[in-house]
C-alpha positions as semicolon CSV with decimal commas, in nm:
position;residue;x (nm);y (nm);z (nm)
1;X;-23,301;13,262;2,957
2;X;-23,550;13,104;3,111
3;X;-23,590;12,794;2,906
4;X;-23,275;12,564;2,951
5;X;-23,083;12,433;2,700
6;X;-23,160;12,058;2,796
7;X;-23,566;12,147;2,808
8;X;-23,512;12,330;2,432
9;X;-23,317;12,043;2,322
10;X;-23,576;11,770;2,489
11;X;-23,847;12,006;2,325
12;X;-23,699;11,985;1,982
13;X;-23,674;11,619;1,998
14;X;-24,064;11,570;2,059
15;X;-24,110;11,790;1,760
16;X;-23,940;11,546;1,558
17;X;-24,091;11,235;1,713
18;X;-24,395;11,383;1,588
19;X;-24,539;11,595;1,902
20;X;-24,631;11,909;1,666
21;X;-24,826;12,061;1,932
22;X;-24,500;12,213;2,094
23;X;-24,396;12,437;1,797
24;X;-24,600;12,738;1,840
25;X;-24,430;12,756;2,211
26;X;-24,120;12,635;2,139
27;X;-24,055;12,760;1,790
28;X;-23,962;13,121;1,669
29;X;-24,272;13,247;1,483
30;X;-23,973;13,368;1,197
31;X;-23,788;13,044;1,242
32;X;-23,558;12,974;0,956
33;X;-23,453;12,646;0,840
34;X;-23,131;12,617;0,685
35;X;-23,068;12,261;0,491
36;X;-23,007;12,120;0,149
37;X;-23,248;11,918;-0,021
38;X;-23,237;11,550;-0,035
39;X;-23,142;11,588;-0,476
40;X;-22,843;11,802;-0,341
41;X;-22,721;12,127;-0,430
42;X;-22,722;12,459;-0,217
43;X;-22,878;12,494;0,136
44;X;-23,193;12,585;0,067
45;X;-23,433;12,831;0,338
46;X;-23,742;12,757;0,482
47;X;-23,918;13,001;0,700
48;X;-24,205;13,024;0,921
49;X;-24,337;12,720;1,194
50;X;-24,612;12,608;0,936
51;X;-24,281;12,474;0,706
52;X;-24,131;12,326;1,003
53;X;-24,512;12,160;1,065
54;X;-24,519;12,050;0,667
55;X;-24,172;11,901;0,701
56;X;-24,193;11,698;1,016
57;X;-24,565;11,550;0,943
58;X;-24,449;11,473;0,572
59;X;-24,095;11,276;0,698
60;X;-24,370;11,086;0,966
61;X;-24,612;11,021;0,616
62;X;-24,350;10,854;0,451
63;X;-24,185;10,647;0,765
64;X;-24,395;10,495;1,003
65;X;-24,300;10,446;1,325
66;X;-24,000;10,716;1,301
67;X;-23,816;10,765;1,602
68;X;-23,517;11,027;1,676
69;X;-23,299;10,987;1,986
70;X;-22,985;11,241;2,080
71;X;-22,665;11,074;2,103
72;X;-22,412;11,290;2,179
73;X;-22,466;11,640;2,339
74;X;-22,637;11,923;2,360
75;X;-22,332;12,105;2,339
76;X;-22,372;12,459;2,427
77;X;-22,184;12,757;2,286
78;X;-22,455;13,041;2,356
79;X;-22,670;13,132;2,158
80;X;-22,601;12,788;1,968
81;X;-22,675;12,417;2,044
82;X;-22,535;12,124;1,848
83;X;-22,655;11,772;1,887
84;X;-22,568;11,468;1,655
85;X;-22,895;11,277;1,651
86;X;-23,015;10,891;1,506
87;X;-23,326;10,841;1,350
88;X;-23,490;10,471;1,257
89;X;-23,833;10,416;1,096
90;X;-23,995;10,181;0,874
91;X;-24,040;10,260;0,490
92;X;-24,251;10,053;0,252
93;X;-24,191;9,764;0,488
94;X;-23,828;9,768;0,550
95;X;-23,651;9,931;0,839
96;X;-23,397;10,196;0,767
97;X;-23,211;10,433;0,992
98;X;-23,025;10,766;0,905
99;X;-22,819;10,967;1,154
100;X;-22,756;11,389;1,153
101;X;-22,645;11,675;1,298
102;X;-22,874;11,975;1,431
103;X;-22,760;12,358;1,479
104;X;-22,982;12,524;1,709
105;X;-22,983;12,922;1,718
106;X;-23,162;13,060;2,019
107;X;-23,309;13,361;2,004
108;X;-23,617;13,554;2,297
109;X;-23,570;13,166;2,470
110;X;-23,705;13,001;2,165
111;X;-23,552;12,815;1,868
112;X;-23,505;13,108;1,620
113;X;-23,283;12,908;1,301
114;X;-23,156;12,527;1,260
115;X;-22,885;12,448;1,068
116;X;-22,952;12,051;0,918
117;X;-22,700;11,830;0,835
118;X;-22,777;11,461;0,766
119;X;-22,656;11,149;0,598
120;X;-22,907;11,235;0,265
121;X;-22,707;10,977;0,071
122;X;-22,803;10,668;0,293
123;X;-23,143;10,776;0,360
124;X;-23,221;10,828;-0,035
125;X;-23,048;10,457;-0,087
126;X;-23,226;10,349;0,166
127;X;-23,573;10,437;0,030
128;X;-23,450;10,289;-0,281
129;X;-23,370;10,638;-0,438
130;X;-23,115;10,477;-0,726
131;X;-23,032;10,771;-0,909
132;X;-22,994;11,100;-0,785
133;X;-23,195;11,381;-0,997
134;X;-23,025;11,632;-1,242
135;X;-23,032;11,964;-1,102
136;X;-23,131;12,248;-1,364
């Protein structure tokens, strides 16, 4: 692999600090995104860069100045990374911050799937989501 773990990690971190230009060289053309949506329920999949694009400029549309920063790891078990991750922004005026967990597969030295696991709950209350939506 030519591509270290740190520089895929780093890499992945722009993305999310808004840097969009590095997914068609850093992300898996089939990349598949493996999370459950913020009304819970089920993981749902996402698949394909252009969802990745829709989902990381739509989080930066809602929260201005949103920032992610890597606090523990990567920690490397090949062809997986794991890194626990805080994120802070401002929304409608009032700061909030939200901390997760990121599975990285690996796959021809790119990031091929990405297993999301964040604190949903305190980033809806902290938007002022009150009430959780019935799932049908």
């Amino acid at each position: 692999m030519t591509m270290s773990f740190d520089k895929t990690v780093a890499a992945w971190a722009k993305i999310w600090n808004g840097d969009l230009s590095l997914i068609d060289s850093v992300i898996h053309p089939g990349f598949t995104s493996h999370a459950a949506p913020l009304a819970g329920g089920p993981a749902t999949d996402s698949v394909g860069r252009d969802n990745l694009r829709m989902w990381v400029s739509g989080i930066h549309s809602m929260i201005s100045e949103l920032r992610f920063g890597i606090h523990v790891g990567p920690f490397v078990d090949d062809p997986f990374v794991v890194i626990r991750w805080h994120a802070e922004g401002t929304y409608e005026g009032r700061r909030i911050e939200f901390y997760g967990t990121d599975i990285l597969k690996i796959a021809d030295e790119v990031i091929a799937e990405y297993w999301a696991n964040a604190d949903s709950l305190w980033f809806a209350q902290q938007i002022g989501m009150t009430e959780i939506p019935a799932l049908t």
